[in-house]
N, C-alpha and C positions, 0 to 999 in steps of 0.2 A: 190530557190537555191537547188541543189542535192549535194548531198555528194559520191564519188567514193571512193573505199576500193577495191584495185587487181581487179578492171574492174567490181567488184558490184556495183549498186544503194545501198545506203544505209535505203532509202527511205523506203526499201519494211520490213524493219526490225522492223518497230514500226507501228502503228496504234491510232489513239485517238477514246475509244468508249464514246459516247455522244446523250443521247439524242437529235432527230433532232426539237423535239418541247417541248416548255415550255408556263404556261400560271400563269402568275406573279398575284398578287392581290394589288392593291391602299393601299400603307404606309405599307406593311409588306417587309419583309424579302424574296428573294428568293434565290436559289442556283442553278446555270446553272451548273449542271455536265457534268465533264468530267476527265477520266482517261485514262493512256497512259499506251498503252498495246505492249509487245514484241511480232513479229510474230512467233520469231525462238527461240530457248533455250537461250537466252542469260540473264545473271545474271550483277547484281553490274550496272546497266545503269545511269546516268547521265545525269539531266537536264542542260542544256548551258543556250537555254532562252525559257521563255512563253509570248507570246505577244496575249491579248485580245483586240480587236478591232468593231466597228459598221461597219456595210456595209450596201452599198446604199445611198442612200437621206440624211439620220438622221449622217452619217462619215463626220469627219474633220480631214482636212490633218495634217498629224504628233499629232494626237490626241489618240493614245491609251488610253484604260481604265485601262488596265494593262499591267504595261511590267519588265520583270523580265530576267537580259541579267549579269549573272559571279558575282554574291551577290549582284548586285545593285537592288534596286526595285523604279520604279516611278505609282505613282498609283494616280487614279484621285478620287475626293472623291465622296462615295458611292461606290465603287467598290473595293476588296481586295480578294485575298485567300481563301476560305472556310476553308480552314484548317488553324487555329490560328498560329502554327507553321510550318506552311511549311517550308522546305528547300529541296537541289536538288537533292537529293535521293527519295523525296516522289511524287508519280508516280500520286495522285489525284492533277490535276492543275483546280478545277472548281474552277466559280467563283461567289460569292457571292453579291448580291445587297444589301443594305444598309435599302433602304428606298424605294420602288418600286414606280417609279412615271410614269404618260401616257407616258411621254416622250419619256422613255426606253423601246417599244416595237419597233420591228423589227431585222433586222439579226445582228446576232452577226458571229466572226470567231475568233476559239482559233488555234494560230498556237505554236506548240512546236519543238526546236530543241533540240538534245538530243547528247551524244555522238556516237550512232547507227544507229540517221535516225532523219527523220524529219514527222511530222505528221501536219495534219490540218482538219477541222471541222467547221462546218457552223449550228448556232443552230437558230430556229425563236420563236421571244419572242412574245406573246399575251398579254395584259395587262387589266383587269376587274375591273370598282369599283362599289359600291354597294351606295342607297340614303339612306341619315340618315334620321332618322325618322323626321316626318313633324312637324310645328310649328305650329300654328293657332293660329288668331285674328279675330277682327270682327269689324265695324265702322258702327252706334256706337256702344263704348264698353259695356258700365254699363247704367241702371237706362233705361231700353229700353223701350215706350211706347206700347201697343199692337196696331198692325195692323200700324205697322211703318217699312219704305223696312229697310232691315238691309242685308251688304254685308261682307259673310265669308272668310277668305284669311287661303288659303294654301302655305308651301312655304318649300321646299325642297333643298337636295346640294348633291354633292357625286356622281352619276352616269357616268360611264363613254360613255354613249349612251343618246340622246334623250329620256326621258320616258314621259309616262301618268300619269294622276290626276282623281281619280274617284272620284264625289260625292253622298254619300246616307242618306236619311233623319233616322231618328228612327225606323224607320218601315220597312228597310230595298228599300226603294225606289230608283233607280238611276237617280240622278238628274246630270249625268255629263253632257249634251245637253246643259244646261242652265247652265253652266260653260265657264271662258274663262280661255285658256293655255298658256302662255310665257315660251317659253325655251331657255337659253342662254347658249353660252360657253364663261366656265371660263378662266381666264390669266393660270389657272394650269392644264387645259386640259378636268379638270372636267364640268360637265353641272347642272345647276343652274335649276328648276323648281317653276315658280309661278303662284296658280289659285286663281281665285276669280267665287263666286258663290253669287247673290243677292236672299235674299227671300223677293218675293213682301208682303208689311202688314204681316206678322210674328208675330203671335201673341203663346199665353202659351202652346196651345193642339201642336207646333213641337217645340220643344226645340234644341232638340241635334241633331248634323250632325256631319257626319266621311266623311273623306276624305282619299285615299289609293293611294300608290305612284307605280305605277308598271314599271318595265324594258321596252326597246325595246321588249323583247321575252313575255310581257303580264304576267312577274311573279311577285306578290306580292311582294315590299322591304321593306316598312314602313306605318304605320296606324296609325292617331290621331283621335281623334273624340274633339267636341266644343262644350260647349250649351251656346245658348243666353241669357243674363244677362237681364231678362226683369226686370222694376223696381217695387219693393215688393208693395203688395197692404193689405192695413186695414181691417186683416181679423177678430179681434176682436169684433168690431160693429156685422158684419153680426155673426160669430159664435153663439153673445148675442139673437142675433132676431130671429136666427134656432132653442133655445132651449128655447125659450120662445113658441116661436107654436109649437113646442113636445110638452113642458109641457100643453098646453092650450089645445092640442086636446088629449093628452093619460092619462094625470092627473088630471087637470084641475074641468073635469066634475064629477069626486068624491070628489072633494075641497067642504067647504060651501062657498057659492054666492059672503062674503063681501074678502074673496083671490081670487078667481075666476075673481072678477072685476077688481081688482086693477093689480092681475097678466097680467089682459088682459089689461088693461091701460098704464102697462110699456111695455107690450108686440110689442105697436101699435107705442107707442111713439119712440124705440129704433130702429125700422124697420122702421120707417119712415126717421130716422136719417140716418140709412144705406144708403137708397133713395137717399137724399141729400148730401151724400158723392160720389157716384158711379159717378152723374152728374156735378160736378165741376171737 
């Protein structure tokens, strides 16, 4: 629609300046500015209406996000005024997201009439979420026998892109080859990340593994590390038998013969017990 005043376009009298790109973050807050600006000296201008709208693909007919048309306001939710009090003197019409979800990436168009002229602006919204940090389990979990396969599970949420799972042992090892990756997308646009990594016979000398969750672009987002709950072993016994042969070879020999014997007697008997325990 143009507006004529004595054979002028009215049109050429206003302007909306607006960033032409924005790039939102998953669950926060953003503000798509924009303000309406006079070409010519003109004072005292007045807003009539502001209508926020999608364009392309993601627009539904008769669906604004915002529309502000002679006091009246219909606004869909998640989407209002940046300015708490706006009213139609005040010349910032951007607008504000609520709750930034994937959804809400692509073109926006803020059109404003004014009593002067009429403006319009076309802004492109980009949308980023980042993975939470990873969870890890293990099957099986507790009491784990040595040289028994036990398989670690990494498991991720939050990305707004396909990401990767790295696996490395204690030692700084990457075991991610011997990993396998499912990636899924979620009902809320977000992508879901599950790995599983088996250690064949896993026994005490590798305990702990970290798993790292990184972007499409290969950047670090989240890091947990796991160690495997092997099942605790009777180190009592053996401790008694280790300091019985200290004592038996660095003491022992300046003892008289009838503690020497006897020390060596229990010495043989309790390591023998060891023995018999290590094999059942």
């Amino acid at each position: 629609m143009s507006i004529f005043f004595s054979g002028i376009l009215l049109t050429a009298f206003v302007k909306l300046e607006c960033k032409t790109e924005y790039h939102g973050v998953y669950g926060q807050q953003l503000i798509l500015g924009c303000i309406v600006k006079t070409v010519v000296d003109v004072v005292d201008v007045t807003i009539i209406t502001v209508t926020w709208k999608r364009m392309g693909a993601a627009a539904k007919a008769d669906a604004n996000l915002l529309e502000y048309h002679k006091e009246k306001r219909e606004l869909t939710p998640g989407f209002k005024f940046a300015e708490p009090s706006w009213n139609k003197t005040n010349m910032n019409v951007s607008l504000l997201l609520t709750n930034t979800k994937m959804a809400d990436k692509g073109e926006y168009e803020c059109m404003v009439t004014t009593d002067v002229g009429i403006a319009t602006a076309t802004i492109s919204l980009s949308v980023t979420a980042k993975y939470k940090t990873p969870t890890m389990s293990s099957l099986p979990e507790t009491n784990i026998k040595e040289n028994t396969d036990v398989t670690i599970f990494c498991n991720s949420t939050g990305g707004h892109q396909t990401g990767l799972i790295w696996w490395f042992d204690e030692f700084g090892s990457n075991w991610t080859r011997s990993a396998e990756l499912v990636a899924k997308e979620m009902d809320n646009g977000l992508f879901s990340l599950s790995s599983k990594f088996t250690v064949l016979k896993a026994t005490s000398s590798y305990t702990n593994y970290t798993c790292k969750v990184l972007n499409v672009n290969g950047a670090e987002e989240g890091v947990a590390s796991f160690g495997i709950q092997f099942a605790s072993r009777d180190l009592g016994t053996c401790c008694r038998a280790c300091y019985l042969w200290y004592w038996h070879l660095f003491v022992g020999t300046n003892s008289p013969n009838g503690l020497l014997d006897e020390t060596y007697g229990e010495m043989n008997g309790v390591f023998v017990e060891f023995l018999d325990k290590r094999q059942k």
